[in-house]
C-alpha positions as CSV (number, residue, x, y, z in Angstrom):
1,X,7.1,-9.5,-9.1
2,X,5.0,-10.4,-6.8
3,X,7.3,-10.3,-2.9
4,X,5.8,-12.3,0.1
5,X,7.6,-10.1,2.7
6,X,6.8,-10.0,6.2
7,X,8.9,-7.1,7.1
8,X,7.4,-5.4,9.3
9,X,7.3,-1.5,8.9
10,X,8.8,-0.5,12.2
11,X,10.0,2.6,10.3
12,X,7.4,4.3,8.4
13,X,7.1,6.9,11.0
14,X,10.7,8.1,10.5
15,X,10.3,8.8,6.8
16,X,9.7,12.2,5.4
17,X,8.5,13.0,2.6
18,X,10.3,14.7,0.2
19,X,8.8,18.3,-0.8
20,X,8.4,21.2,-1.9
21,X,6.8,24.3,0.2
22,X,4.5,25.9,-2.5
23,X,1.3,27.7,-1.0
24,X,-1.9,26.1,-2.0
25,X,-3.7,29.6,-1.1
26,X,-1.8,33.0,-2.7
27,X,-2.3,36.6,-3.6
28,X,-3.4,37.3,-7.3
29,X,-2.1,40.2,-9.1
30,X,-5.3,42.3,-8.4
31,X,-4.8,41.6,-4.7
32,X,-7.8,39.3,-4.6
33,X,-7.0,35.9,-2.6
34,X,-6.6,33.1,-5.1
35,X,-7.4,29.4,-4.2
36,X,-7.0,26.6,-6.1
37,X,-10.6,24.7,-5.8
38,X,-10.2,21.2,-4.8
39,X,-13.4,18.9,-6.3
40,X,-14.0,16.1,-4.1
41,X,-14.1,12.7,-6.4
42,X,-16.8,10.9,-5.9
43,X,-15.9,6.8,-6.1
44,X,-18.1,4.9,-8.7
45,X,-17.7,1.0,-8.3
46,X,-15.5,-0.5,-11.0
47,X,-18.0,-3.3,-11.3
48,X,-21.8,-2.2,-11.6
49,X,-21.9,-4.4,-14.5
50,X,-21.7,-7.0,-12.1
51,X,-23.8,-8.2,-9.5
52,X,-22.5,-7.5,-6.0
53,X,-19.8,-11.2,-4.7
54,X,-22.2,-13.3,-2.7
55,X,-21.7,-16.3,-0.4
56,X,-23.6,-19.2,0.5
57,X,-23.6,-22.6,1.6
58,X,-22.9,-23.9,-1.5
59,X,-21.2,-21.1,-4.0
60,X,-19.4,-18.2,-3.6
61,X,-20.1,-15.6,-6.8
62,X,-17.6,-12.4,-7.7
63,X,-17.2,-10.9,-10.8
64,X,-20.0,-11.9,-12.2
65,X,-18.8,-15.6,-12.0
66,X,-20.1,-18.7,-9.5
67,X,-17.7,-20.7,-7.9
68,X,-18.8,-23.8,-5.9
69,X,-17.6,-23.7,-2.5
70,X,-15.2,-27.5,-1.2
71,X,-13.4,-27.5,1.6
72,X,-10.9,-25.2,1.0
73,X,-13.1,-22.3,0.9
74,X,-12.2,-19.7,3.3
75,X,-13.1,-16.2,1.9
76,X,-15.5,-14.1,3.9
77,X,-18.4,-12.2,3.4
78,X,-16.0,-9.0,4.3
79,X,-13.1,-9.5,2.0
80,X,-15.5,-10.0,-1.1
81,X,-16.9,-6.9,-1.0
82,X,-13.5,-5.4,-1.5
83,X,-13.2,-7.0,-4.6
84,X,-14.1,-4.7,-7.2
85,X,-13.0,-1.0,-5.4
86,X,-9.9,-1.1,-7.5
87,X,-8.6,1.8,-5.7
88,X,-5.1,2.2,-7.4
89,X,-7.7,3.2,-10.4
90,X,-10.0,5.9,-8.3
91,X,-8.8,9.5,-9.8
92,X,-6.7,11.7,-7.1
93,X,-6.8,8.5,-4.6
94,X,-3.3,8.5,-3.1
95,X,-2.2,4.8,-4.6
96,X,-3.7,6.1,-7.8
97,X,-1.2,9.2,-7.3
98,X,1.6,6.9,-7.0
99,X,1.0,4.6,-9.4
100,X,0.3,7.5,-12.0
101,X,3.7,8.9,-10.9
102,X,5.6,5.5,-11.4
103,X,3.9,5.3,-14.7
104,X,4.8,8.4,-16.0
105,X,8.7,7.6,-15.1
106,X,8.5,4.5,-17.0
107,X,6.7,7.1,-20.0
108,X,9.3,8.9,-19.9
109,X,12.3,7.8,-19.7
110,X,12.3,4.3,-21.6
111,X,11.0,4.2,-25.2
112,X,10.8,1.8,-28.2
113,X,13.1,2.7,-31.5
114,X,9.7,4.1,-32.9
115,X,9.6,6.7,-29.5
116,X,6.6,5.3,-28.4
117,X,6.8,3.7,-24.6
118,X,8.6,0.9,-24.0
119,X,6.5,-0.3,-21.3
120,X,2.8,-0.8,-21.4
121,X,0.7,-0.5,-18.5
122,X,-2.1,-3.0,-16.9
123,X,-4.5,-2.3,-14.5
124,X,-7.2,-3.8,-14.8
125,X,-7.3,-7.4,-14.6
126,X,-9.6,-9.5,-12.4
127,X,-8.0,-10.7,-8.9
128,X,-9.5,-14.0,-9.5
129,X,-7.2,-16.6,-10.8
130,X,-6.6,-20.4,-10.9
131,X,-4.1,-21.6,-7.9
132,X,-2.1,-22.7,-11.3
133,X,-1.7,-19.2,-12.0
134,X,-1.1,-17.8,-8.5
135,X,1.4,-20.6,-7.6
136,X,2.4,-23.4,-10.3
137,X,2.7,-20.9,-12.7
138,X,6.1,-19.1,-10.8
139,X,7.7,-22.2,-9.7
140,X,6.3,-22.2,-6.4
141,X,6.5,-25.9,-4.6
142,X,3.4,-27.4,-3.8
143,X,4.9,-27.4,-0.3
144,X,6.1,-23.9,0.2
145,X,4.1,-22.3,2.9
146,X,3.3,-19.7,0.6
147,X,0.1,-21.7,-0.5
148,X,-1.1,-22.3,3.1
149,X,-4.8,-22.1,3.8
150,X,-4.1,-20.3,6.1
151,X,-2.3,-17.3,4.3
152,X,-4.9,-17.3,1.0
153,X,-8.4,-16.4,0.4
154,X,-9.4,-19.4,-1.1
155,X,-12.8,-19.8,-3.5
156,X,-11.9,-23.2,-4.1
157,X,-9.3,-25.9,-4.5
158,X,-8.8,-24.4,-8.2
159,X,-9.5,-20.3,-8.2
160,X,-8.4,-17.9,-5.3
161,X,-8.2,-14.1,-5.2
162,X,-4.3,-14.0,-6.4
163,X,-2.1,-13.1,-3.5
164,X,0.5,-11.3,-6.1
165,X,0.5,-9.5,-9.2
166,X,3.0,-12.0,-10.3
167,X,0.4,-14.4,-11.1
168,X,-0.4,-12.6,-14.4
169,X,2.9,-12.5,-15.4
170,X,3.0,-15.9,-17.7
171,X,-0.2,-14.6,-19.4
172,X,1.2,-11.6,-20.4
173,X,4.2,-12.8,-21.3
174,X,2.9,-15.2,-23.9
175,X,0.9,-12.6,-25.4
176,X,3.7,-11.4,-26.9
177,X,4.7,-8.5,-24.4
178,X,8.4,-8.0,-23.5
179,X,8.3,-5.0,-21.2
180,X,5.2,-4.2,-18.9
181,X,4.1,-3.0,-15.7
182,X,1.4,-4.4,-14.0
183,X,-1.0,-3.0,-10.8
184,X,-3.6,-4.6,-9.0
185,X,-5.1,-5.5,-5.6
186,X,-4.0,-8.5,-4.1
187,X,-4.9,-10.5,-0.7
188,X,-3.4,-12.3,1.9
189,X,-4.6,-12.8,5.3
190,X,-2.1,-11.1,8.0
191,X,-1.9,-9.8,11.1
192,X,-3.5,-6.8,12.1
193,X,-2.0,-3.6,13.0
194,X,-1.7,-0.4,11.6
195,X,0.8,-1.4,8.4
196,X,-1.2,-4.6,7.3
197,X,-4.5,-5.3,5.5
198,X,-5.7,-8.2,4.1
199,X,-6.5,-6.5,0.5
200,X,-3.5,-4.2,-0.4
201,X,-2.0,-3.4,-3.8
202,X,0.9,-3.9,-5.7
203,X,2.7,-3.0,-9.2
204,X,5.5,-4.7,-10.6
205,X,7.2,-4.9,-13.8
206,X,9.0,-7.1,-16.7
207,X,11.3,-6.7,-18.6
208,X,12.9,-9.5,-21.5
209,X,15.8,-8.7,-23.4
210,X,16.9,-10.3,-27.2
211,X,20.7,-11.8,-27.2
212,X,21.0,-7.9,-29.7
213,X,18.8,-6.0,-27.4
214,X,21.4,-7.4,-24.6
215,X,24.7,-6.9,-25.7
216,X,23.7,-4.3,-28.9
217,X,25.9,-1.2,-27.3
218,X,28.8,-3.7,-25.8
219,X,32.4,-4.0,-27.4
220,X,32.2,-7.1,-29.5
221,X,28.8,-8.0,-28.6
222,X,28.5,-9.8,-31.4
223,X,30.4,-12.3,-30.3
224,X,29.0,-12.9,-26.7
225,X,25.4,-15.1,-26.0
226,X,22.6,-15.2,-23.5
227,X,22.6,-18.9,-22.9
228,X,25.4,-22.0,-22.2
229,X,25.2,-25.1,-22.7
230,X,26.8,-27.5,-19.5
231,X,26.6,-24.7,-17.2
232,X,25.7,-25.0,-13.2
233,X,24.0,-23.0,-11.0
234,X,26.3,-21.1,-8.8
235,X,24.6,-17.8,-6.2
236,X,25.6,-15.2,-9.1
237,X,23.5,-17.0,-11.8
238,X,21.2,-19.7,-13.2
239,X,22.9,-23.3,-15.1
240,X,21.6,-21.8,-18.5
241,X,22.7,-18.3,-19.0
242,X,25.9,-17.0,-19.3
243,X,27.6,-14.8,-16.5
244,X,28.1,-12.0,-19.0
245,X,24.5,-11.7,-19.7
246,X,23.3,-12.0,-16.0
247,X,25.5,-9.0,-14.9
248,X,24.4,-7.0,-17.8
249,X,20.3,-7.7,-17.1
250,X,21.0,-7.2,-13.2
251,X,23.0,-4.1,-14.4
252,X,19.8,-2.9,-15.8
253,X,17.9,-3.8,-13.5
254,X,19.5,-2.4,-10.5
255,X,20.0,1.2,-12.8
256,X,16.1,1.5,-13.8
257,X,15.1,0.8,-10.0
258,X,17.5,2.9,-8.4
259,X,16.4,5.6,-11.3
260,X,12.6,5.1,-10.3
261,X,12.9,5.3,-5.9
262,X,15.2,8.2,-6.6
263,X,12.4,9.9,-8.6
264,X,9.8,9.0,-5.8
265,X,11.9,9.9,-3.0
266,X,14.6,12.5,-3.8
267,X,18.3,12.4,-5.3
268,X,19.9,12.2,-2.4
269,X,18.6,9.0,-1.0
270,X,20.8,6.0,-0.1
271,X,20.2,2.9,-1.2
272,X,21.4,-0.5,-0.8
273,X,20.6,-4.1,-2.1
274,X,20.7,-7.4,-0.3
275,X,20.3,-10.7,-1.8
276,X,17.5,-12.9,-0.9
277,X,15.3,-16.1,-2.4
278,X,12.1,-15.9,-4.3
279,X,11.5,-19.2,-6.3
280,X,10.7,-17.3,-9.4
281,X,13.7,-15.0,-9.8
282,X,17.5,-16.2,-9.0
283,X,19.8,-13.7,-8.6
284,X,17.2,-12.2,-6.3
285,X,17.2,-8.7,-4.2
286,X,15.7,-6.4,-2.2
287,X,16.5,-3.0,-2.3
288,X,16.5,-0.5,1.1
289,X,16.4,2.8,1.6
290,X,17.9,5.0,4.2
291,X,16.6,7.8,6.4
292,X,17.7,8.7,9.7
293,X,19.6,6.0,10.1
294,X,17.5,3.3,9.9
295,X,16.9,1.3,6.6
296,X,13.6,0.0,5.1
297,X,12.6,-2.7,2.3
298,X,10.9,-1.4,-0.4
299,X,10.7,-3.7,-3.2
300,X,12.3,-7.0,-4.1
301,X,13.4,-8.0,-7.6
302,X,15.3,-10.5,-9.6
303,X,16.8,-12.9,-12.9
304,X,13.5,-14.2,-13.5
305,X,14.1,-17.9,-13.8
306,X,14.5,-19.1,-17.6
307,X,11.9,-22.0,-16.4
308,X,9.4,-19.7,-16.0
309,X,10.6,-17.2,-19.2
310,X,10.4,-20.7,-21.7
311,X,7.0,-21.9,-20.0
312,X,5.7,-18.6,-21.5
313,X,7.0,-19.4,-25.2
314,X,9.9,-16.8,-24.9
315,X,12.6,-18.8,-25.6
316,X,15.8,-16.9,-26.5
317,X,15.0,-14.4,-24.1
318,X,16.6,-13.2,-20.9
319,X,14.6,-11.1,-17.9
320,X,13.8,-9.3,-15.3
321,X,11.4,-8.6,-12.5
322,X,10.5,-6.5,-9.7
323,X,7.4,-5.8,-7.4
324,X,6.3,-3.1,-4.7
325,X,3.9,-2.3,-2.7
326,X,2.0,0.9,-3.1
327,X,0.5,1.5,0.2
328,X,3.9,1.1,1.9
329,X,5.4,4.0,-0.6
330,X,2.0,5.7,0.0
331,X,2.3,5.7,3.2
332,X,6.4,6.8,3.1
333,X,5.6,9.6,0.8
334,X,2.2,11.1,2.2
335,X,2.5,10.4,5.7
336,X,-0.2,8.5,5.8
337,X,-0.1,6.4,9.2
338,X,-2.7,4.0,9.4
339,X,-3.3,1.6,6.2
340,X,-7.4,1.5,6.8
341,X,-7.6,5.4,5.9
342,X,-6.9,4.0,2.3
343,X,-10.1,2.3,2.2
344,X,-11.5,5.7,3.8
345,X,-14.8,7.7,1.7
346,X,-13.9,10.4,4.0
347,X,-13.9,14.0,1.7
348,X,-11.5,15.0,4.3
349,X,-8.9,12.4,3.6
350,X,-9.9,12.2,-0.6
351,X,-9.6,15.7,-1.1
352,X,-6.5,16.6,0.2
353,X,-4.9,14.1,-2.7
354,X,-7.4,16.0,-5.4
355,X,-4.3,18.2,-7.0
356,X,-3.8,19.6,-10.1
357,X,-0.6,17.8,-11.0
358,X,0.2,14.2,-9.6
359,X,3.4,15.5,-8.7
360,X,2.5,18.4,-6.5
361,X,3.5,17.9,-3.0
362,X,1.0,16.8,-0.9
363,X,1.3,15.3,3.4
364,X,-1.8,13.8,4.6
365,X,-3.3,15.9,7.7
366,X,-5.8,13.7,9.8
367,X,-8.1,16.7,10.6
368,X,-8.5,19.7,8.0
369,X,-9.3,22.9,10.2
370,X,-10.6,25.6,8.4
371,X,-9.0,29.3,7.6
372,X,-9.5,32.2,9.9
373,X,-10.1,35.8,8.6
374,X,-8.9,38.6,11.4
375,X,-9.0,42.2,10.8
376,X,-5.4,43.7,11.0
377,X,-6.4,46.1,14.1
378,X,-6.7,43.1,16.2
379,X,-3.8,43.7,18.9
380,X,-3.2,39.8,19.0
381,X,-1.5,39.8,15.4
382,X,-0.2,43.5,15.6
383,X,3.7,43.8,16.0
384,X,5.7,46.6,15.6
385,X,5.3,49.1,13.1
386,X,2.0,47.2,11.9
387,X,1.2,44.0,11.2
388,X,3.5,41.2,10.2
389,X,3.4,40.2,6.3
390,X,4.1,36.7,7.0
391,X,4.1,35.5,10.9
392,X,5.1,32.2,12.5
393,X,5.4,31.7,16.2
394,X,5.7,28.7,18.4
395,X,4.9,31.0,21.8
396,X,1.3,31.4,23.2
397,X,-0.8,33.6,21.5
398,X,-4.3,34.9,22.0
399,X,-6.1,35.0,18.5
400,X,-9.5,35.9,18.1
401,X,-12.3,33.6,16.8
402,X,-15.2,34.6,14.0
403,X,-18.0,32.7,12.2
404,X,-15.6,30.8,10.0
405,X,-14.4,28.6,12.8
406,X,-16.1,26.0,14.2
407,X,-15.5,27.3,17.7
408,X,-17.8,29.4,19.7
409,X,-16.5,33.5,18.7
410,X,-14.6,34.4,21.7
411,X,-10.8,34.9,22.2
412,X,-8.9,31.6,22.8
413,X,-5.4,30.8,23.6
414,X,-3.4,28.3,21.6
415,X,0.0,26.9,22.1
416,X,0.5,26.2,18.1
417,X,2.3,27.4,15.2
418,X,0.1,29.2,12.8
419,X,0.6,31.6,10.0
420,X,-0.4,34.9,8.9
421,X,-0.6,36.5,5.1
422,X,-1.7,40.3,4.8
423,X,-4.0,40.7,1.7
424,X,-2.8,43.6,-0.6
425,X,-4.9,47.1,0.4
426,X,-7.1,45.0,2.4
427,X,-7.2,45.0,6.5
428,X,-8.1,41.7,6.4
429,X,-5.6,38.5,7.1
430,X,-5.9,35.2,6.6
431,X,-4.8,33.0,8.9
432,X,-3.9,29.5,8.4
433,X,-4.4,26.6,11.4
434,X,-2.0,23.6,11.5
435,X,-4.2,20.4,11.3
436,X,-4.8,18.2,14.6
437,X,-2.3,14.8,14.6
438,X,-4.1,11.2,14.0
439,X,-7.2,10.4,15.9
440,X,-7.5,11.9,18.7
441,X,-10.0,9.6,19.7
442,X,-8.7,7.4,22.8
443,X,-7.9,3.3,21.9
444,X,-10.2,0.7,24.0
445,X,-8.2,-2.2,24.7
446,X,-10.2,-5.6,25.2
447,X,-8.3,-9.3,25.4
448,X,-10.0,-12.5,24.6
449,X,-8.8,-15.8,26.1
450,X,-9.7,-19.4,24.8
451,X,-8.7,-22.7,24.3
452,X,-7.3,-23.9,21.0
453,X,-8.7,-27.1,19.6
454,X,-6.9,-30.3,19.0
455,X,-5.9,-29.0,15.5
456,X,-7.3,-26.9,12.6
457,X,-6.5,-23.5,14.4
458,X,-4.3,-20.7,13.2
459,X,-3.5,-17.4,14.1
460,X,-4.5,-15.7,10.8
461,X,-7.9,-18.0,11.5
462,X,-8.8,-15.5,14.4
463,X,-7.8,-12.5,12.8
464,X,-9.7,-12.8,9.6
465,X,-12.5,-13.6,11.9
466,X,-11.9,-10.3,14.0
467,X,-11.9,-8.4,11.0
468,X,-15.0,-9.9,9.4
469,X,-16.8,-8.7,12.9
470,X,-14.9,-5.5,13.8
471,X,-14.2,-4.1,10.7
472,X,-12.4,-1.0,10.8
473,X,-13.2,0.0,13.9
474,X,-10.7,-2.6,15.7
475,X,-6.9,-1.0,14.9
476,X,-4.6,-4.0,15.8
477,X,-5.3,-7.6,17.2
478,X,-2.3,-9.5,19.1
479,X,-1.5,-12.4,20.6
480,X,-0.2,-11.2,24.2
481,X,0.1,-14.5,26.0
482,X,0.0,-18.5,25.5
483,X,0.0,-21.1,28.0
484,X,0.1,-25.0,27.8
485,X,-1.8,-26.9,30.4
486,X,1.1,-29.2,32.1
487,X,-1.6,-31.6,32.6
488,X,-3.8,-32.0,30.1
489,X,-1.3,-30.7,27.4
490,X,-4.4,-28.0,25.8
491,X,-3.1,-24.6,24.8
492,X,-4.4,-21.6,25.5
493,X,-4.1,-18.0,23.6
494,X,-4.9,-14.8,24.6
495,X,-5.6,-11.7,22.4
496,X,-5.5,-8.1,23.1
497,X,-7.9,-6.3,20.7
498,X,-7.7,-2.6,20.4
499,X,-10.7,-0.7,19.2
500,X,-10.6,3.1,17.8
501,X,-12.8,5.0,15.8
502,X,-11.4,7.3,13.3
503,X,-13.9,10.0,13.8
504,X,-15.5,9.6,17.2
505,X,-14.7,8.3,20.5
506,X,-16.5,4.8,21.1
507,X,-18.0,3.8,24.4
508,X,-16.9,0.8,26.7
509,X,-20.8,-0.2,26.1
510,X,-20.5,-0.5,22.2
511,X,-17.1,-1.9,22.1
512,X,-18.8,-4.6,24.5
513,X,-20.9,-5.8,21.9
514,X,-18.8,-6.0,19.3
515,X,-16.3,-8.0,21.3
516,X,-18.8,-10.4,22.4
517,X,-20.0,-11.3,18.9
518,X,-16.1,-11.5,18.3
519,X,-16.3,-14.3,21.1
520,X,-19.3,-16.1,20.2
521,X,-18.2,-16.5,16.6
522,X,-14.4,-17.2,17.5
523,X,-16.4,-20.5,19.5
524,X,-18.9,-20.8,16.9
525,X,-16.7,-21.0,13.7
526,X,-13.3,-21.8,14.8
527,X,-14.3,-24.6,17.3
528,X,-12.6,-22.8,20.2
529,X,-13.8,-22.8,23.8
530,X,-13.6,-19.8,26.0
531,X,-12.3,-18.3,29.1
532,X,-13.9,-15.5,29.5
């Protein structure tokens, strides 16, 4: 289920992820060093049957598929050539490691009376869908600001790239499936900062139950029923089922969600639910997790509404539904701090996620330094009676350099943890170098200042067009300051836009030109009138 949540994620930083220390680089049995080989993957596009998405004047063509453009049209040039990436389906990427991982829960622990798995798994439907799909489809009001223009990516005034993976969910339904989970990218124009993209991915899941499926293990089951007739909608359940049947589904529901975050995360965790209002579930929750005192949303989830569960042709049956986001676990679970790196062809980001087993632990370092090989005789790592087997200190050390590092071979002090293994019978030790935090490339902060016109303008306007210009290159756009002219009533907003490479510090020179096209187009396109 698709969950247009605005939380913001004020506490990814705090979360840890839950591992286990196992050495990537050990001693064989001969006493040679043994290292397990990581293969970089190499991204193919998902699409090459396809020609690239193009945009003109008059169409705009993804997939394989021309659309002609109205006036509701507002996908860029940018967001189209996302389509198609599918990175939740890229081998060792890090949504592809948690989606894998959820999967392989579901696998295992819930199966049909035949012992084959209960749920089945899609991936790979195409983001483009009819607005009927995206909105009409879940019982979303023609007037709930969900729809806005200025929250979608709009082909035209009938097809959109879907802004949930909820929008598949009648389809599959009335194909005949009763329990499935479902991943995809999804896109929704939204601020900019380091938590919020406007392509991202989610995976949800369904699940319908028969009035015997239901109540088939309760005491005189038999005798109880999914649905009343004359009923009324009260905040515990919908004017058509029974209250017996909604506590048993939200039973269920609550149990196989808890099961799965406590899987992801750890035993231990504390979790708690809240209710809330989606128009296509009712009951409806979000569930929270705890660390360190703080609490963060995860995933909502609901009753799905029997409107939506008859429109589908299941009639007798009762369900639920849930949906998450997979960069915001991603980026609980790895550490990962900034939500452009998913979108990174970096080796050194992909390979660290290239593991042998999808449940090997695995913390996302920025900068991968290389190993070190010091004889034993050097005084630096000597202690008494020898040298140490295994050697962590936080105190200031002099360690000696060689050709394996990248810096020039002299002696160098560093104020760092570090570790050192002796090799069996050899007088050789390898040392291992923690990795340097996030960028250490300095931010360039720029503002822009303009004029709003008379009406047409919002603020997801500007940062779609900032995006479309900057790219990745600019970390977060926000509005720092409005004013309103007492006189002539025009408003004015002001933007600070900060810049940072991932890999390179960028000059005040070349940041100047990219901010100047961001000005010309922002006056050009969206009608605005500077004050530079």
């Amino acid at each position: 289920m698709g969950v247009y949540c605005r939380t913001l994620h004020r506490c990814l930083h705090l979360l840890k992820p839950i591992t286990f220390n196992r050495p990537i680089t050990r001693l064989g049995s001969s006493g040679f060093i043994v290292t397990q080989k990581l293969h970089l993957y190499r991204r193919q596009s998902m699409h090459s049957h396809f020609s690239q998405p193009r945009i003109n004047d008059s169409s705009v063509e993804v997939l394989g598929h021309v659309h002609p453009r109205d006036d509701i049209t507002n996908v860029t040039a940018k967001i189209l050539s996302m389509v198609g990436r599918n990175l939740h389906n890229q081998a060792h990427h890090p949504l592809w490691l948690i989606k894998e991982r959820i999967k392989d829960h579901f696998y295992r622990s819930y199966f049909s009376r035949s012992g084959t798995p209960l749920f089945s798994v899609h991936d790979t439907l195409s983001p483009v869908v009819t607005v009927e799909q995206n909105f009409d489809s879940l019982l979303i009001p023609a007037d709930h600001p969900s729809r806005k223009k200025g929250d979608n990516y709009y082909l035209n005034r009938t097809h959109m790239l879907r802004a949930h993976t909820s929008a598949h969910q009648k389809e599959l339904v009335r194909s005949g499936l009763d329990c499935f989970l479902l991943a995809g990218d999804v896109y929704r124009r939204d601020e900019i900062d380091s938590s919020h993209y406007p392509v991202f991915h989610q995976m949800e899941g369904v699940r319908l139950f028969s009035n015997h499926e239901l109540f088939a293990e309760v005491e005189n089951g038999a005798d109880l029923c999914l649905f009343e007739a004359g009923g009324r909608r009260t905040p515990q359940k919908q004017e058509t089922h029974t209250l017996e049947a909604v506590k048993l589904v939200e039973f269920n529901l609550k149990q196989t969600l808890t099961r799965l975050i406590r899987h992801l995360f750890g035993e231990e965790l504390e979790i708690r639910w809240v209710e809330c209002y989606f128009p296509f579930t009712h009951p409806s929750f979000e569930m929270e997790v705890r660390f360190q005192g703080d609490w963060l949303e995860v995933l909502g989830c609901g009753v799905m509404e029997q409107e939506l569960v008859l429109s589908a042709g299941a009639e007798n049956k009762i369900g639920w539904a849930f949906g998450l986001g997979l960069e915001r676990l991603a980026m609980v679970l790895f550490g990962i701090p900034d939500i452009r790196l998913f979108w990174s062809q970096d080796e050194r980001f992909l390979k660290q996620f290239h593991l042998p087993n999808i449940y090997d632990p695995v913390t996302f370092q920025m900068r991968m330094r290389p190993m070190q090989m010091l004889r034993s005789q050097d005084s630096a790592v000597r202690g008494e009676g020898g040298v140490r087997k295994q050697l962590s200190v936080a105190d200031s050390c002099l360690i000696p350099s060689c050709s394996m590092c990248h810096h020039p071979s002299q002696r160098m002090k560093m104020d760092v943890f570090f570790s050192l293994t002796l090799l069996r019978n050899s007088p050789i030790l390898l040392v291992t170098f923690p990795e340097w935090p996030l960028s250490k490339y300095p931010p360039l902060f720029n503002n822009i200042s303009f004029w709003l016109p008379a009406e047409g303008y919002t603020e997801n306007d500007f940062y779609d067009l900032v995006r479309s210009v900057g790219g990745d290159l600019v970390e977060k756009a926000s509005l720092v300051d409005q004013f309103t002219h007492p006189k002539t009533k025009k408003v004015s907003h002001c933007y600070q836009i900060v810049y940072r490479h991932m890999e390179r510090t960028l000059s005040q020179e070349e940041v100047r030109v990219i901010h100047q096209a961001i000005e010309q187009a922002a006056e050009r396109e969206l009608r605005v009138e500077g004050r530079y």
